[in-house]
DRENDRENZA-955712 format. One record per residue: residue number from 1; chain; z, x, y of N, C-alpha, C in turn. Coordinates in nm, 3 decimals. Atoms other than C-alpha are relative to their C-alpha. Layout:
BEGIN
<i->NUM ch->A n.z->Z n.x->X n.y->Y ca.z->Z ca.x->X ca.y->Y c.z->Z c.x->X c.y->Y>
...
//
This chain:
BEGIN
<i->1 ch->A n.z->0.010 n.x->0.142 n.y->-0.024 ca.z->0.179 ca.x->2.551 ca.y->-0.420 c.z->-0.143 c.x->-0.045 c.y->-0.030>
<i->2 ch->A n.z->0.155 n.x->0.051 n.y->0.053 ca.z->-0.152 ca.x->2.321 ca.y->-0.564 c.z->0.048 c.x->-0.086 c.y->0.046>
<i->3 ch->A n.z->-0.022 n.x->0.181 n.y->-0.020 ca.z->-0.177 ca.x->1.963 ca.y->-0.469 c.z->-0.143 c.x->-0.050 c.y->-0.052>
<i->4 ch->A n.z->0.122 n.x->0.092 n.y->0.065 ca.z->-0.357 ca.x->1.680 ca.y->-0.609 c.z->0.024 c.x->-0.159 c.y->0.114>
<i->5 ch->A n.z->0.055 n.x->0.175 n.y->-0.106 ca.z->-0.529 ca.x->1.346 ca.y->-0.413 c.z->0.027 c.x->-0.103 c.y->-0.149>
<i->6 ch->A n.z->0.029 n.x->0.103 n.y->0.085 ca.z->-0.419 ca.x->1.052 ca.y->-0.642 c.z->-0.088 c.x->-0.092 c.y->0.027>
<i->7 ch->A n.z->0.138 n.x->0.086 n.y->-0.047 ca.z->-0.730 ca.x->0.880 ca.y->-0.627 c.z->0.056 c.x->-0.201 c.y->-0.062>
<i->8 ch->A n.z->-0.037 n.x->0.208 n.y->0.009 ca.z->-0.548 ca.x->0.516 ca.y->-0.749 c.z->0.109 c.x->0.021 c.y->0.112>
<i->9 ch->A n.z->-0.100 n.x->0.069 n.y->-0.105 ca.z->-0.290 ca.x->0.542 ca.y->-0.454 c.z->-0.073 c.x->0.018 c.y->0.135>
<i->10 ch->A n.z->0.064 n.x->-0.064 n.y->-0.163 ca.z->-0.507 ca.x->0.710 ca.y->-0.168 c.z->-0.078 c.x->-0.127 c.y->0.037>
<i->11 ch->A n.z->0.107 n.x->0.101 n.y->-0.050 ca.z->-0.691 ca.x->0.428 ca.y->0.060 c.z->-0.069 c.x->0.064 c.y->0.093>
<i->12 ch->A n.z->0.128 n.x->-0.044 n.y->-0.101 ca.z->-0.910 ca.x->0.681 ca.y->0.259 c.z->0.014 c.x->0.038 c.y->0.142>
<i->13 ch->A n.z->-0.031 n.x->0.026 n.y->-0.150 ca.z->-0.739 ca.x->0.630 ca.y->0.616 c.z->0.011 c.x->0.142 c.y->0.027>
<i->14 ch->A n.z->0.057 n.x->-0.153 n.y->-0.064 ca.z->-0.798 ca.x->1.048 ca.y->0.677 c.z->0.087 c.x->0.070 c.y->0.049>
<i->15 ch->A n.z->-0.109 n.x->-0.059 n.y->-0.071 ca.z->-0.450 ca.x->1.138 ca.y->0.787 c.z->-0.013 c.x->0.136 c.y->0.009>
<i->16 ch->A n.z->0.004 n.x->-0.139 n.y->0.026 ca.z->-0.483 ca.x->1.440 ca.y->0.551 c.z->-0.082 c.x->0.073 c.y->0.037>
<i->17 ch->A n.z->0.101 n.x->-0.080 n.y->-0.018 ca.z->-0.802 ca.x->1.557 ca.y->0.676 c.z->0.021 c.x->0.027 c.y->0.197>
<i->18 ch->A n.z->-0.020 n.x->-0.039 n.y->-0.156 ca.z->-0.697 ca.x->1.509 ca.y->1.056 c.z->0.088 c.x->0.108 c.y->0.003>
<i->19 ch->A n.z->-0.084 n.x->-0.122 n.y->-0.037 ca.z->-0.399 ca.x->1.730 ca.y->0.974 c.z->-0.067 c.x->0.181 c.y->-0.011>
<i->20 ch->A n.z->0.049 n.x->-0.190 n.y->0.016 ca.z->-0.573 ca.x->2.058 ca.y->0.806 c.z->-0.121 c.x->-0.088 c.y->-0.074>
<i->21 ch->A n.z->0.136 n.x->0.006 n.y->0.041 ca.z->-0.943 ca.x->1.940 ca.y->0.708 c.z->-0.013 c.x->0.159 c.y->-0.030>
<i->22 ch->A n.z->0.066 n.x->-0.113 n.y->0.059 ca.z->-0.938 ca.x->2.300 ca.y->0.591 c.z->0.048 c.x->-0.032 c.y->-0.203>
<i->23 ch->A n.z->0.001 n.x->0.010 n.y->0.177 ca.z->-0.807 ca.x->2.162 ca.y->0.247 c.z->-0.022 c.x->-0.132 c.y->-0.016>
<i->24 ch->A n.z->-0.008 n.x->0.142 n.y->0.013 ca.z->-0.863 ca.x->1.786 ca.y->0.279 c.z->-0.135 c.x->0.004 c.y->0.024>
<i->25 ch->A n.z->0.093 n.x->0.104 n.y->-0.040 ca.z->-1.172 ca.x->1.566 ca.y->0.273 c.z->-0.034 c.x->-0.112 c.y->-0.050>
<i->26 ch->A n.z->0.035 n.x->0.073 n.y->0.088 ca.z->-1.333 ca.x->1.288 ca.y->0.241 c.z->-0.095 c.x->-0.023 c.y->-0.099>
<i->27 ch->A n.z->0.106 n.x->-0.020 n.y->0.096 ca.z->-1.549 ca.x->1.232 ca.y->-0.067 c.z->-0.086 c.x->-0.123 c.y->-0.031>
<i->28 ch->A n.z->0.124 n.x->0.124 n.y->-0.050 ca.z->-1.833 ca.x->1.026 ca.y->-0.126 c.z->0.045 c.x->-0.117 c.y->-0.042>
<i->29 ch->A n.z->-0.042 n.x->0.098 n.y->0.077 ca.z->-1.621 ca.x->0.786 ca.y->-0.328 c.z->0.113 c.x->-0.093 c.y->0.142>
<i->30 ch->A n.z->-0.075 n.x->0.087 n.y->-0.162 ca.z->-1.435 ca.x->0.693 ca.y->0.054 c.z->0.138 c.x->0.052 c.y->-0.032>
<i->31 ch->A n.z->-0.129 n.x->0.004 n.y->0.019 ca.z->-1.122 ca.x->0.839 ca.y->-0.075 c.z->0.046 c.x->0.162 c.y->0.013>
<i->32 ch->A n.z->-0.054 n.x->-0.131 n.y->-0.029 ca.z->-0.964 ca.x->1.193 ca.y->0.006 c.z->-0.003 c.x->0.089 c.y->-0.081>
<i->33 ch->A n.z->0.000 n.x->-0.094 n.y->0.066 ca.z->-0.981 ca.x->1.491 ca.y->-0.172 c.z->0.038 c.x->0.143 c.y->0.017>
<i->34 ch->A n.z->-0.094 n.x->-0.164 n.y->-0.021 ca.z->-0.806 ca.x->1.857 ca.y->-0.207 c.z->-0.133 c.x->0.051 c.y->-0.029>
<i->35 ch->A n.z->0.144 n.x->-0.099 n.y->0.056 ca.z->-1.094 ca.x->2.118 ca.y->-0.177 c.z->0.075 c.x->0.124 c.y->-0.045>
<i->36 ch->A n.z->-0.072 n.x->-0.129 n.y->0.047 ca.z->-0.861 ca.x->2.410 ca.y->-0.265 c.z->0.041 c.x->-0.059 c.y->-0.117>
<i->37 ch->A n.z->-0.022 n.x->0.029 n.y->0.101 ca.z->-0.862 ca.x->2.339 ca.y->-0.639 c.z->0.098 c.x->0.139 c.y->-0.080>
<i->38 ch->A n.z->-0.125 n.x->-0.089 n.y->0.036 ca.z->-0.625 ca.x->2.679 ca.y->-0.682 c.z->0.142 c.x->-0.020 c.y->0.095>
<i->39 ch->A n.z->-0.106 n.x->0.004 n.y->-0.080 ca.z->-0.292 ca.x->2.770 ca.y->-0.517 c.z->-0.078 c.x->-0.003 c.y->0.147>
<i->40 ch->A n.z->0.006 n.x->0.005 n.y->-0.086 ca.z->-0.291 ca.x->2.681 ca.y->-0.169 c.z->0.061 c.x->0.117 c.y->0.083>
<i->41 ch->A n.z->-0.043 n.x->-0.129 n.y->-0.069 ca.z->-0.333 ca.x->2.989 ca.y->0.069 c.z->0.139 c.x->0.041 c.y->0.061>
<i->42 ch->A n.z->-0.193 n.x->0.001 n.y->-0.074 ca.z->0.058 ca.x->3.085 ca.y->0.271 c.z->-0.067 c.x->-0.029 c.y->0.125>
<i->43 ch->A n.z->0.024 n.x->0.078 n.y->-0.207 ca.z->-0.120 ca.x->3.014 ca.y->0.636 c.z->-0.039 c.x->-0.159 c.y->-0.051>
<i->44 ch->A n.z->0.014 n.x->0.117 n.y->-0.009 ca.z->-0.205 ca.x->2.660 ca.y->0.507 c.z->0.094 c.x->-0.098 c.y->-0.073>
<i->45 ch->A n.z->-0.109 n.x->0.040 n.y->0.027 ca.z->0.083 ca.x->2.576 ca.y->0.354 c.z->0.091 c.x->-0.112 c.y->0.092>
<i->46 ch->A n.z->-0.086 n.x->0.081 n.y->-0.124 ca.z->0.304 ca.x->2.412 ca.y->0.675 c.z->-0.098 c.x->-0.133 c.y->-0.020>
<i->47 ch->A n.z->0.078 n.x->0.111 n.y->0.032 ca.z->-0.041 ca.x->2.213 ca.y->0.706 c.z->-0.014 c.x->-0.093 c.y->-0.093>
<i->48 ch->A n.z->0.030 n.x->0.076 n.y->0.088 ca.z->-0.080 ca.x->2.083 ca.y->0.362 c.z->0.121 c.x->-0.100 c.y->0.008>
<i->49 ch->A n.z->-0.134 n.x->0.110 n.y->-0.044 ca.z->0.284 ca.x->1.950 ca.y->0.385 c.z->0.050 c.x->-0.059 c.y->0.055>
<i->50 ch->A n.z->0.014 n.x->0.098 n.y->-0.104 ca.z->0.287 ca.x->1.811 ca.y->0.689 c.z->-0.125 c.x->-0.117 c.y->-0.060>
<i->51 ch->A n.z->0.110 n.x->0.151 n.y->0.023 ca.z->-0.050 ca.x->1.585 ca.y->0.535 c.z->0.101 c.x->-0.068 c.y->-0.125>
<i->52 ch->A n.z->-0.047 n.x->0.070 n.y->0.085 ca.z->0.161 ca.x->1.527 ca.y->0.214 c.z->0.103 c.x->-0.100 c.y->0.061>
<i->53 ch->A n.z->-0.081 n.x->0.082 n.y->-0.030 ca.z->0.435 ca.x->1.407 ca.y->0.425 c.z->0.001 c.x->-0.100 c.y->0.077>
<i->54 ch->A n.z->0.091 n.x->0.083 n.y->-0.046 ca.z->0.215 ca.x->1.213 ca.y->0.654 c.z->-0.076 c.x->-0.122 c.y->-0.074>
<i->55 ch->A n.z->0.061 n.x->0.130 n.y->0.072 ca.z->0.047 ca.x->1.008 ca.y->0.386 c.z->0.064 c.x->-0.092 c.y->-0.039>
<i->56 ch->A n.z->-0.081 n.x->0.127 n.y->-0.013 ca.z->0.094 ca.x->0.657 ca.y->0.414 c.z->0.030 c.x->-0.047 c.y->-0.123>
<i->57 ch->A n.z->-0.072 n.x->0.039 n.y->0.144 ca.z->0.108 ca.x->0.609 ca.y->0.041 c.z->0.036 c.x->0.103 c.y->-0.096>
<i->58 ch->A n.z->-0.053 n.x->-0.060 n.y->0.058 ca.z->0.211 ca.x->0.930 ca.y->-0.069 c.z->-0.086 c.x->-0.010 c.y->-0.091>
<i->59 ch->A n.z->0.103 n.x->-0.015 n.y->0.067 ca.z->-0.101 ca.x->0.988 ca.y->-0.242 c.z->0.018 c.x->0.132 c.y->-0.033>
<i->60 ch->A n.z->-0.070 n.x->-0.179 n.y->-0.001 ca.z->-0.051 ca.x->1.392 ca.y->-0.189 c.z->0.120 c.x->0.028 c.y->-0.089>
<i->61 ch->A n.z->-0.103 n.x->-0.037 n.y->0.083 ca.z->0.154 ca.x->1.524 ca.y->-0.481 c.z->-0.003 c.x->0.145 c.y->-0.051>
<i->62 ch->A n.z->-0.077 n.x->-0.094 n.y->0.029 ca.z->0.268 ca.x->1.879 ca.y->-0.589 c.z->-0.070 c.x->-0.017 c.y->-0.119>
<i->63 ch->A n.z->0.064 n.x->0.029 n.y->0.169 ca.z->0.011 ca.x->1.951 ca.y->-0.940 c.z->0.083 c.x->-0.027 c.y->-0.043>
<i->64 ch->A n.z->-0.085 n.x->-0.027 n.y->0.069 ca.z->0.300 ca.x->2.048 ca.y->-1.106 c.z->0.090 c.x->-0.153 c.y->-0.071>
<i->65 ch->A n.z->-0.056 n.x->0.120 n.y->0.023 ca.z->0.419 ca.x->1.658 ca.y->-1.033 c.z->-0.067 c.x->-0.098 c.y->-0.035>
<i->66 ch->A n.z->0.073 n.x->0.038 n.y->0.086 ca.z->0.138 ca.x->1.541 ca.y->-1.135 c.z->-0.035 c.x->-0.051 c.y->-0.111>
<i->67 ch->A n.z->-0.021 n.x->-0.006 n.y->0.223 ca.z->0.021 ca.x->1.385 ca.y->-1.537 c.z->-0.193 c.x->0.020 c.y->0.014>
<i->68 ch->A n.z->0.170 n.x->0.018 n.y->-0.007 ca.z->-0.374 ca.x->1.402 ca.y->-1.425 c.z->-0.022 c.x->0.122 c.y->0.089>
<i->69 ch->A n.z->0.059 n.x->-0.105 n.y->-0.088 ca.z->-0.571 ca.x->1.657 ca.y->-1.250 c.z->-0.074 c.x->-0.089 c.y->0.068>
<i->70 ch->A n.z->0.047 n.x->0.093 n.y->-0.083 ca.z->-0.753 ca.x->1.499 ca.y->-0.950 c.z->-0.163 c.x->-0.018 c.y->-0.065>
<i->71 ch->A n.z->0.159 n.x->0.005 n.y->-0.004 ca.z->-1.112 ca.x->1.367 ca.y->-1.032 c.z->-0.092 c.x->0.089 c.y->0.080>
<i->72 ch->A n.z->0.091 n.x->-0.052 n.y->-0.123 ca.z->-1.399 ca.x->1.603 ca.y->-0.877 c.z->-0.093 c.x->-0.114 c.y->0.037>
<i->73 ch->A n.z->0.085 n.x->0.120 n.y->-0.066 ca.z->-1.566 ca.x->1.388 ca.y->-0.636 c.z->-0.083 c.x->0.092 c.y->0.115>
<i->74 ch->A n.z->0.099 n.x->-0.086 n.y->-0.089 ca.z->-1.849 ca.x->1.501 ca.y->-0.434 c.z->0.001 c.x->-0.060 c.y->0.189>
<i->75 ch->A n.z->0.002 n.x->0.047 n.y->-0.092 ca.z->-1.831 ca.x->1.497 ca.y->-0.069 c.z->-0.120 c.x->-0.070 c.y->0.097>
<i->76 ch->A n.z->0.110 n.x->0.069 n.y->-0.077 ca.z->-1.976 ca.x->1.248 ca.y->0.186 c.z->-0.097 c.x->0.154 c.y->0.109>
//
């Protein structure tokens, strides 16, 4: 499993980082970001999908479903 932050749907509100801030943050641009830029470990798995399914605009997407790779954005 990979995931990507669509940086045109995400508005910042931190859901994903309250759920597992071990793969979420925010970045200096105010908008969320995946720090696990490979597969996502098997213990953080439940977590990541619970934030994907948590986000209010379904920003959180599956690379694979993806057409962009997420922008690197540097964190706040």
């Amino acid at each position: 499993m990979k995931v990507v932050v669509n940086q045109d749907a995400c508005i910042g509100c931190g859901a994903c980082v309250a759920i597992c801030e071990d793969a979420f943050e925010i970045a200096a641009n105010g908008l969320s970001s995946c720090k696990i830029k490979e597969e996502i470990p098997n213990e953080l798995e439940d977590a990541v999908t619970d934030a994907m399914n948590s986000c209010p605009t379904g920003a959180i997407v599956l690379a694979e479903d993806s057409k962009e790779e997420e922008p690197v954005a540097e964190a706040a």
